[in-house]
Every structure is written in C-alpha cells, then in structure tokens.
PDBQT receptor file of N, H, CA, C and O in Angstrom, charges set to zero:
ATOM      1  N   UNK A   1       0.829  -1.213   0.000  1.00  0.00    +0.000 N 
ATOM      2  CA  UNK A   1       0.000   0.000   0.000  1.00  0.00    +0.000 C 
ATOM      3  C   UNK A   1       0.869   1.272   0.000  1.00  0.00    +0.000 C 
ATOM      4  O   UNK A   1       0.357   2.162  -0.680  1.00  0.00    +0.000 OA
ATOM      5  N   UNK A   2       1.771   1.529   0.441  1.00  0.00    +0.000 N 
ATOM      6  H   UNK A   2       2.186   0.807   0.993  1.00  0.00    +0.000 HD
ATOM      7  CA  UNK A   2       2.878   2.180   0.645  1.00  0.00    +0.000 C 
ATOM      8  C   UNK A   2       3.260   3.131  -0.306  1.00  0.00    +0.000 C 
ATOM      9  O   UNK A   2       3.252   4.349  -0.483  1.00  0.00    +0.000 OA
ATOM     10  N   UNK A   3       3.838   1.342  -1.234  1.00  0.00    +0.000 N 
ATOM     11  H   UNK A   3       3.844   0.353  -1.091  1.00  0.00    +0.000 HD
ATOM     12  CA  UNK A   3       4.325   1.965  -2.236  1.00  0.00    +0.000 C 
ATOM     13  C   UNK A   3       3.085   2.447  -3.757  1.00  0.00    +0.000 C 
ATOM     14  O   UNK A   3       3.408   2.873  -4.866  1.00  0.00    +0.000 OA
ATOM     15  N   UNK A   4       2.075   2.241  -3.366  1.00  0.00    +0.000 N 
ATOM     16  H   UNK A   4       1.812   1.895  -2.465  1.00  0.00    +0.000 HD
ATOM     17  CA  UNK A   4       1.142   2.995  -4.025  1.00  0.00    +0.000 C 
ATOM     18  C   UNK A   4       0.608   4.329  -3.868  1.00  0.00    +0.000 C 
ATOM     19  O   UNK A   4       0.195   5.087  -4.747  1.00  0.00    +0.000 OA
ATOM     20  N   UNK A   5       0.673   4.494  -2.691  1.00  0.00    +0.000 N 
ATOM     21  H   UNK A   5       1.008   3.878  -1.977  1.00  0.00    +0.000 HD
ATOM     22  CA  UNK A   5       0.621   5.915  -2.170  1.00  0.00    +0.000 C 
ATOM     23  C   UNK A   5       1.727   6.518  -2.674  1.00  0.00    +0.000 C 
ATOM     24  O   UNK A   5       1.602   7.153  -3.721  1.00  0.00    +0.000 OA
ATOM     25  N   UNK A   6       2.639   6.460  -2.215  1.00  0.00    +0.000 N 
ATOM     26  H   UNK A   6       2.741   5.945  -1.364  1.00  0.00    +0.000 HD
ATOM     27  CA  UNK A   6       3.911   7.208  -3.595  1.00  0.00    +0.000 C 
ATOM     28  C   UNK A   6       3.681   7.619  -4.460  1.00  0.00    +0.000 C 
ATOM     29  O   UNK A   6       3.722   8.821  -4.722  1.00  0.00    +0.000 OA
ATOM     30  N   UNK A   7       3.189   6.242  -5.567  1.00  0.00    +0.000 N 
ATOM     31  H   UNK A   7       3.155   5.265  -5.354  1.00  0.00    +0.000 HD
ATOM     32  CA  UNK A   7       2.993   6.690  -6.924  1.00  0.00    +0.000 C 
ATOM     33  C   UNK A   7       2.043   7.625  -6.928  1.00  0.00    +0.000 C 
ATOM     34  O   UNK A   7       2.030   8.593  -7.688  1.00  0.00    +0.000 OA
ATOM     35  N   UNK A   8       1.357   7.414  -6.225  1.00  0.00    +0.000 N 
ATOM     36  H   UNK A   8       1.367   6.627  -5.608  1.00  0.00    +0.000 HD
ATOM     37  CA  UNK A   8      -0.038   8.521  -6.613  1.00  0.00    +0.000 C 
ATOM     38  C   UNK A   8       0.359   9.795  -5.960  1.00  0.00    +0.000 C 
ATOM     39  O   UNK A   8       0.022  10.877  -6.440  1.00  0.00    +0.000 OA
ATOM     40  N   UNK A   9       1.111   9.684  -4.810  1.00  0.00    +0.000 N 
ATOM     41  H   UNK A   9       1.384   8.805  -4.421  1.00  0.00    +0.000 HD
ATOM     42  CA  UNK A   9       1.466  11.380  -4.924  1.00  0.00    +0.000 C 
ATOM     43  C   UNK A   9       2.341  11.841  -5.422  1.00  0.00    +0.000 C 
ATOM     44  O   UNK A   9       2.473  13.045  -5.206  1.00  0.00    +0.000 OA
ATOM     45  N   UNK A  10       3.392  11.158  -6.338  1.00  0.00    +0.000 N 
ATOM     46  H   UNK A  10       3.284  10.180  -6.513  1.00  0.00    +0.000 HD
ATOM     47  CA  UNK A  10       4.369  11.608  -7.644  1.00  0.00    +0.000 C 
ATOM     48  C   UNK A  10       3.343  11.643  -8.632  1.00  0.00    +0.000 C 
ATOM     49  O   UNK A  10       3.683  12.520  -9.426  1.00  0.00    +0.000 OA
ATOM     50  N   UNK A  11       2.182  11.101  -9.018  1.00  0.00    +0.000 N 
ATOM     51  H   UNK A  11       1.906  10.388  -8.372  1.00  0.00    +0.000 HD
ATOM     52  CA  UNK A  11       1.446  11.418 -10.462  1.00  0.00    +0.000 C 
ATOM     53  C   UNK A  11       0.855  12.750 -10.374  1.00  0.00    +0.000 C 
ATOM     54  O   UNK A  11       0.945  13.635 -11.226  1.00  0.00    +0.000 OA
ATOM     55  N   UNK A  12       0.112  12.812  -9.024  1.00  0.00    +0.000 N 
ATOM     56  H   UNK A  12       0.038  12.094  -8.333  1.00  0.00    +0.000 HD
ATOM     57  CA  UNK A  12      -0.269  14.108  -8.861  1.00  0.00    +0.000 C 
ATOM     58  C   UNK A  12      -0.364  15.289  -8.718  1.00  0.00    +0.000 C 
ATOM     59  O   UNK A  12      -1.234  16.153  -8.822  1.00  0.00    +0.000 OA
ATOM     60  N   UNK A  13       1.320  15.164  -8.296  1.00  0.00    +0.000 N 
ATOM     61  H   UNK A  13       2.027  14.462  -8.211  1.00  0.00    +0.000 HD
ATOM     62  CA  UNK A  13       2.789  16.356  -8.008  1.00  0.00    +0.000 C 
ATOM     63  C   UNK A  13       2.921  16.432  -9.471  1.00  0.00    +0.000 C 
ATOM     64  O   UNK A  13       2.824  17.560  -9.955  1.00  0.00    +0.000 OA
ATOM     65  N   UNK A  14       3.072  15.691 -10.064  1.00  0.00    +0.000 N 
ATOM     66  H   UNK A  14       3.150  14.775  -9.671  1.00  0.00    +0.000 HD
ATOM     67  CA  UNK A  14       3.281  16.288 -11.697  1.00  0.00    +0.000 C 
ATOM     68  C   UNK A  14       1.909  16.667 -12.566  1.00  0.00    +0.000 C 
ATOM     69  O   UNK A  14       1.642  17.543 -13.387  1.00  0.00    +0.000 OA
ATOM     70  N   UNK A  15       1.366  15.848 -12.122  1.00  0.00    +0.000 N 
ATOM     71  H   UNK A  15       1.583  15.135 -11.455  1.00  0.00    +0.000 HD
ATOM     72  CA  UNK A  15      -0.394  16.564 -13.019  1.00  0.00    +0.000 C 
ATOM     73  C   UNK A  15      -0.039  18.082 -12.738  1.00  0.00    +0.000 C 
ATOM     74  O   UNK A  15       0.431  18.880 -13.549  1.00  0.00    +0.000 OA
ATOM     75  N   UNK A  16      -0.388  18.322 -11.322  1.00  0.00    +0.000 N 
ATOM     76  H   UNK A  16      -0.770  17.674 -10.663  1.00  0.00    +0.000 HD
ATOM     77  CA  UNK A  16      -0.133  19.873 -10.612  1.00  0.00    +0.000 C 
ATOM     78  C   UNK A  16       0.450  20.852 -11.395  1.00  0.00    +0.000 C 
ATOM     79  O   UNK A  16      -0.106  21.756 -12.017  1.00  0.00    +0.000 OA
ATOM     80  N   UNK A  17       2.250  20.443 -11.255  1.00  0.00    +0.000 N 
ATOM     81  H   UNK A  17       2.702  19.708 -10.750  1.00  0.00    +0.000 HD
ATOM     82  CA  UNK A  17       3.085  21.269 -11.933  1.00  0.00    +0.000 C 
ATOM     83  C   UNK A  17       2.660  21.094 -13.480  1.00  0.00    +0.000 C 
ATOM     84  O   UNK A  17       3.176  22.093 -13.980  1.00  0.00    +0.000 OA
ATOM     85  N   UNK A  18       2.187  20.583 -14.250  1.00  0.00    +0.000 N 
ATOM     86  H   UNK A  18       1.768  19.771 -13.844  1.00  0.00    +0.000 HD
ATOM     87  CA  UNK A  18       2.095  20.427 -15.311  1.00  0.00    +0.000 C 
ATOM     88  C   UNK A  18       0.761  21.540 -15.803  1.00  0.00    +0.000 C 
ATOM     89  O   UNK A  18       0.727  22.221 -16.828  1.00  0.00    +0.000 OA
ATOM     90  N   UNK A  19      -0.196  21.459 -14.798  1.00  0.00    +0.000 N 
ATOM     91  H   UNK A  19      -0.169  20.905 -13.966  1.00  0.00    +0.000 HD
ATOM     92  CA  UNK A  19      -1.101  22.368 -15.182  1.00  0.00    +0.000 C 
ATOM     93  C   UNK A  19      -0.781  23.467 -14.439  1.00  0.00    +0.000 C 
ATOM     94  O   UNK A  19      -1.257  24.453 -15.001  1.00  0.00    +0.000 OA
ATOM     95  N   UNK A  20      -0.207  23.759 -13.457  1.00  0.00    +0.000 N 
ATOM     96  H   UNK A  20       0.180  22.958 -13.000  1.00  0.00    +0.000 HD
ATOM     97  CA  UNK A  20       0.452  25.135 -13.465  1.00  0.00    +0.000 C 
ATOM     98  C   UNK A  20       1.083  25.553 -14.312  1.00  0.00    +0.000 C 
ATOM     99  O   UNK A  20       0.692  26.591 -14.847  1.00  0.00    +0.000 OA
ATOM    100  N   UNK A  21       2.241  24.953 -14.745  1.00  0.00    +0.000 N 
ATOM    101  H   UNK A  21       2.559  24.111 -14.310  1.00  0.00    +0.000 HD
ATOM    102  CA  UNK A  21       2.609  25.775 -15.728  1.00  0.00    +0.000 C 
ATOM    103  C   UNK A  21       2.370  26.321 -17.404  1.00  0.00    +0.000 C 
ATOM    104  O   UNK A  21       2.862  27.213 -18.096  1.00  0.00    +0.000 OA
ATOM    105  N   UNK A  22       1.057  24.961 -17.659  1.00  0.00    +0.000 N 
ATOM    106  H   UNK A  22       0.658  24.237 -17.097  1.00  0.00    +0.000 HD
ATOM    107  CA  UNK A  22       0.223  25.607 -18.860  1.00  0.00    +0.000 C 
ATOM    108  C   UNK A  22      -0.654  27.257 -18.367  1.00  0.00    +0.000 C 
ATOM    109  O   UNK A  22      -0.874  28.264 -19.040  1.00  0.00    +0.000 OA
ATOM    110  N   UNK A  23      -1.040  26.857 -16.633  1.00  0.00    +0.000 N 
ATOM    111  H   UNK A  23      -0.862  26.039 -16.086  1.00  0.00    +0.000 HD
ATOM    112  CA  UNK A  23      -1.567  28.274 -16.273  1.00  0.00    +0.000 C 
ATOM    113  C   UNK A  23      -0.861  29.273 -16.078  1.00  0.00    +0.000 C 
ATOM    114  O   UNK A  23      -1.180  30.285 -15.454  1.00  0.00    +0.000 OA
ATOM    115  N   UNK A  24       0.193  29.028 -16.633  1.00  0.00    +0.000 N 
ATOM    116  H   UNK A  24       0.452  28.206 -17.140  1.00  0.00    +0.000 HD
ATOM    117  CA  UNK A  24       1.422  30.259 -15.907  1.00  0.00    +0.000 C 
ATOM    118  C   UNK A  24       1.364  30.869 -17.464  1.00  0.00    +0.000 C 
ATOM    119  O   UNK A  24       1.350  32.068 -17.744  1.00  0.00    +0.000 OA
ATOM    120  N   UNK A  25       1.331  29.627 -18.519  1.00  0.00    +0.000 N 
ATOM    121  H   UNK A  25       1.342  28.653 -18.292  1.00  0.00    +0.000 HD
ATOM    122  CA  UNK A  25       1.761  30.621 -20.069  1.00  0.00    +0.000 C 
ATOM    123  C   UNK A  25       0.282  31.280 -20.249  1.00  0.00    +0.000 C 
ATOM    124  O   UNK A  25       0.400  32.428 -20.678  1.00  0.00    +0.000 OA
ATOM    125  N   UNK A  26      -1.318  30.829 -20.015  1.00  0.00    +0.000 N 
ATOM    126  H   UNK A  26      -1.414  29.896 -19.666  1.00  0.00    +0.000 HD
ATOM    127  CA  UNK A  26      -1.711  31.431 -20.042  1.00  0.00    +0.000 C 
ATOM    128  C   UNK A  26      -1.665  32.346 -19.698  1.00  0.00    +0.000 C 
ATOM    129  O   UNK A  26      -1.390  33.233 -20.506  1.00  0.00    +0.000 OA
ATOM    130  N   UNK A  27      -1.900  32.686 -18.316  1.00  0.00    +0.000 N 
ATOM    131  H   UNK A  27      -2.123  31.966 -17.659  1.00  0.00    +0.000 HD
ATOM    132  CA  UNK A  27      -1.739  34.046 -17.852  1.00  0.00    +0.000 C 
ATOM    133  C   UNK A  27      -0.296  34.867 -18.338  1.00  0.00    +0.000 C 
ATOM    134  O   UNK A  27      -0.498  35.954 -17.797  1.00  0.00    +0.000 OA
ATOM    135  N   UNK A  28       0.262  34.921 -18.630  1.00  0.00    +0.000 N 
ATOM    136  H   UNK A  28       0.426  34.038 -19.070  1.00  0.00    +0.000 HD
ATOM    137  CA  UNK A  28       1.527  35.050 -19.745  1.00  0.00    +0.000 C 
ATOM    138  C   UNK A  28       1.055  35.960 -21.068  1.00  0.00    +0.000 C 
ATOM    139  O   UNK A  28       1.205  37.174 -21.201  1.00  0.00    +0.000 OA
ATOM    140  N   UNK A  29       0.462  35.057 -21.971  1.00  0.00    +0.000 N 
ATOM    141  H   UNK A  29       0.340  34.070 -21.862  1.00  0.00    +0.000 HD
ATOM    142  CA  UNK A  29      -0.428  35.228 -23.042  1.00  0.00    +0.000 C 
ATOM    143  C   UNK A  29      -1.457  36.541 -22.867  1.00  0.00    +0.000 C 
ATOM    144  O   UNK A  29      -1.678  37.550 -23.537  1.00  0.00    +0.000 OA
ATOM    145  N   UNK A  30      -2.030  35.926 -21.461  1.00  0.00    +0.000 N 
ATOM    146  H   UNK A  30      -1.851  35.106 -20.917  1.00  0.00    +0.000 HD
ATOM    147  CA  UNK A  30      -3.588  37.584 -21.101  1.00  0.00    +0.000 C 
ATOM    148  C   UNK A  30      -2.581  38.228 -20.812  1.00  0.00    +0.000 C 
ATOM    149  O   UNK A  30      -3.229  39.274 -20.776  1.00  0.00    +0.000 OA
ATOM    150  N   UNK A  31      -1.819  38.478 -20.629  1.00  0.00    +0.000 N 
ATOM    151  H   UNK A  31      -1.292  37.629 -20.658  1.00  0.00    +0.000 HD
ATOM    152  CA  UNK A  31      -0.773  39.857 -19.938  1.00  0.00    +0.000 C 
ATOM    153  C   UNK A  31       0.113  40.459 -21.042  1.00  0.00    +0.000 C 
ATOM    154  O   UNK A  31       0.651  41.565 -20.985  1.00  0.00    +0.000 OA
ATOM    155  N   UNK A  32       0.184  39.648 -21.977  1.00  0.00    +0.000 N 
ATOM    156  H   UNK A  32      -0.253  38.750 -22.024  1.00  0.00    +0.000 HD
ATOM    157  CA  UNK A  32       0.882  40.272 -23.490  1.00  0.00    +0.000 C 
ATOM    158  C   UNK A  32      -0.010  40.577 -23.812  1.00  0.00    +0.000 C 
ATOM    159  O   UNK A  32      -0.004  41.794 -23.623  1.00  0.00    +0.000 OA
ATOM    160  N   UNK A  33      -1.083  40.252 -24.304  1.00  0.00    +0.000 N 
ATOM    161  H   UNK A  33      -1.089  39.264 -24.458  1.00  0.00    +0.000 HD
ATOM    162  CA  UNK A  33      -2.033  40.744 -24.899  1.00  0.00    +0.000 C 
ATOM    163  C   UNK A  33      -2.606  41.980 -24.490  1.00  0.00    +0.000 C 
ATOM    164  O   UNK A  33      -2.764  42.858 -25.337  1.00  0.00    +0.000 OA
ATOM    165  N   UNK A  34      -2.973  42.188 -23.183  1.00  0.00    +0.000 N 
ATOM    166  H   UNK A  34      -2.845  41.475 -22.495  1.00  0.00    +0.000 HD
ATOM    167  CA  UNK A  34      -3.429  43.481 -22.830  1.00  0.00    +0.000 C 
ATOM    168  C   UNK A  34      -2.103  44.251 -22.538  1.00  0.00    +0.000 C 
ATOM    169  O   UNK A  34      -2.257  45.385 -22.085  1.00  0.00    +0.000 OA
ATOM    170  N   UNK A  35      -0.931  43.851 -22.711  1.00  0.00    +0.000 N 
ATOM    171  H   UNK A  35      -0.806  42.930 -23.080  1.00  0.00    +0.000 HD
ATOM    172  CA  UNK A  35       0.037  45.106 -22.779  1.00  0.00    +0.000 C 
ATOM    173  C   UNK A  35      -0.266  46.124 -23.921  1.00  0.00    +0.000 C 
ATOM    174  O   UNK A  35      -0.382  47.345 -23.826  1.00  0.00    +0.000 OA
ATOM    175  N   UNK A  36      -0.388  45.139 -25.281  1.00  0.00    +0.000 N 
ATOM    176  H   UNK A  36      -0.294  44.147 -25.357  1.00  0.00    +0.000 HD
ATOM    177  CA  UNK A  36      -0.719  44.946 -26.595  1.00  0.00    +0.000 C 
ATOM    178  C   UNK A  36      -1.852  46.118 -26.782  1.00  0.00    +0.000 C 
ATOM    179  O   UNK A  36      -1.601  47.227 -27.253  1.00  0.00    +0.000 OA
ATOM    180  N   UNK A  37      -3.131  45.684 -26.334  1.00  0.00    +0.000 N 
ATOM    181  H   UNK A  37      -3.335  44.783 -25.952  1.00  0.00    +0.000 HD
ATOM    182  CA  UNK A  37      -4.263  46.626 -26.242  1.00  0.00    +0.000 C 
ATOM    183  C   UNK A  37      -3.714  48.052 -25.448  1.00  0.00    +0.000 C 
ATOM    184  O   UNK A  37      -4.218  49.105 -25.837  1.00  0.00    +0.000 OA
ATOM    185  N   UNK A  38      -2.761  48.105 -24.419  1.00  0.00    +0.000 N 
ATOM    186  H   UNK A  38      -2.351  47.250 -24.103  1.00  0.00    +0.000 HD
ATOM    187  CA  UNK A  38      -3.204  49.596 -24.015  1.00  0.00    +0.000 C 
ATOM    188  C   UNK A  38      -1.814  50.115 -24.547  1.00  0.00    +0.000 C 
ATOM    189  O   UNK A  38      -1.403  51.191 -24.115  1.00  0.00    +0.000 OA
ATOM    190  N   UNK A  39      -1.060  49.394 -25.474  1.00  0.00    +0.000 N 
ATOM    191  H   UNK A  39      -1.394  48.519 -25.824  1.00  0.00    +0.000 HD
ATOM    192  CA  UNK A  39      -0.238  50.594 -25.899  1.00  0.00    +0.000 C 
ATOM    193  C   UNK A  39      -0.222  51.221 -26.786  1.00  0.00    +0.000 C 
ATOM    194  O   UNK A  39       0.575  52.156 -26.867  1.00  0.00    +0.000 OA
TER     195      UNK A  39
C-alpha cells in the first residue's frame, strides 16, 4: 500500500506542476495581450 501511495502522490505532483505551468503561459499570453491593447 505504501508503495502505491507514492505513486499517486508523484502522479499528482506532476499533473499539478504540469497544469500550473500551462496556467502560468496562459496568464503570460492575457498579460501580453493586454500590454498589446493599451499601448
């Protein structure tokens, strides 16, 4: 059981970071863009 718990909190530690950092380029993207619009 142990060692299943592991895996699942290494899959989920990376799901995480993985969709953070697609949310990081979004918000990235909205923040160029409205630089874009107000200059």
């Amino acid at each position: 059981p142990y060692i299943l718990i592991n895996e699942i909190r290494i899959q989920s530690s990376i799901t995480f970071n993985r969709a953070r950092s697609q949310g990081d380029s979004i918000l990235n993207q909205y923040l160029h863009y409205k630089i874009i619009q107000e200059a």
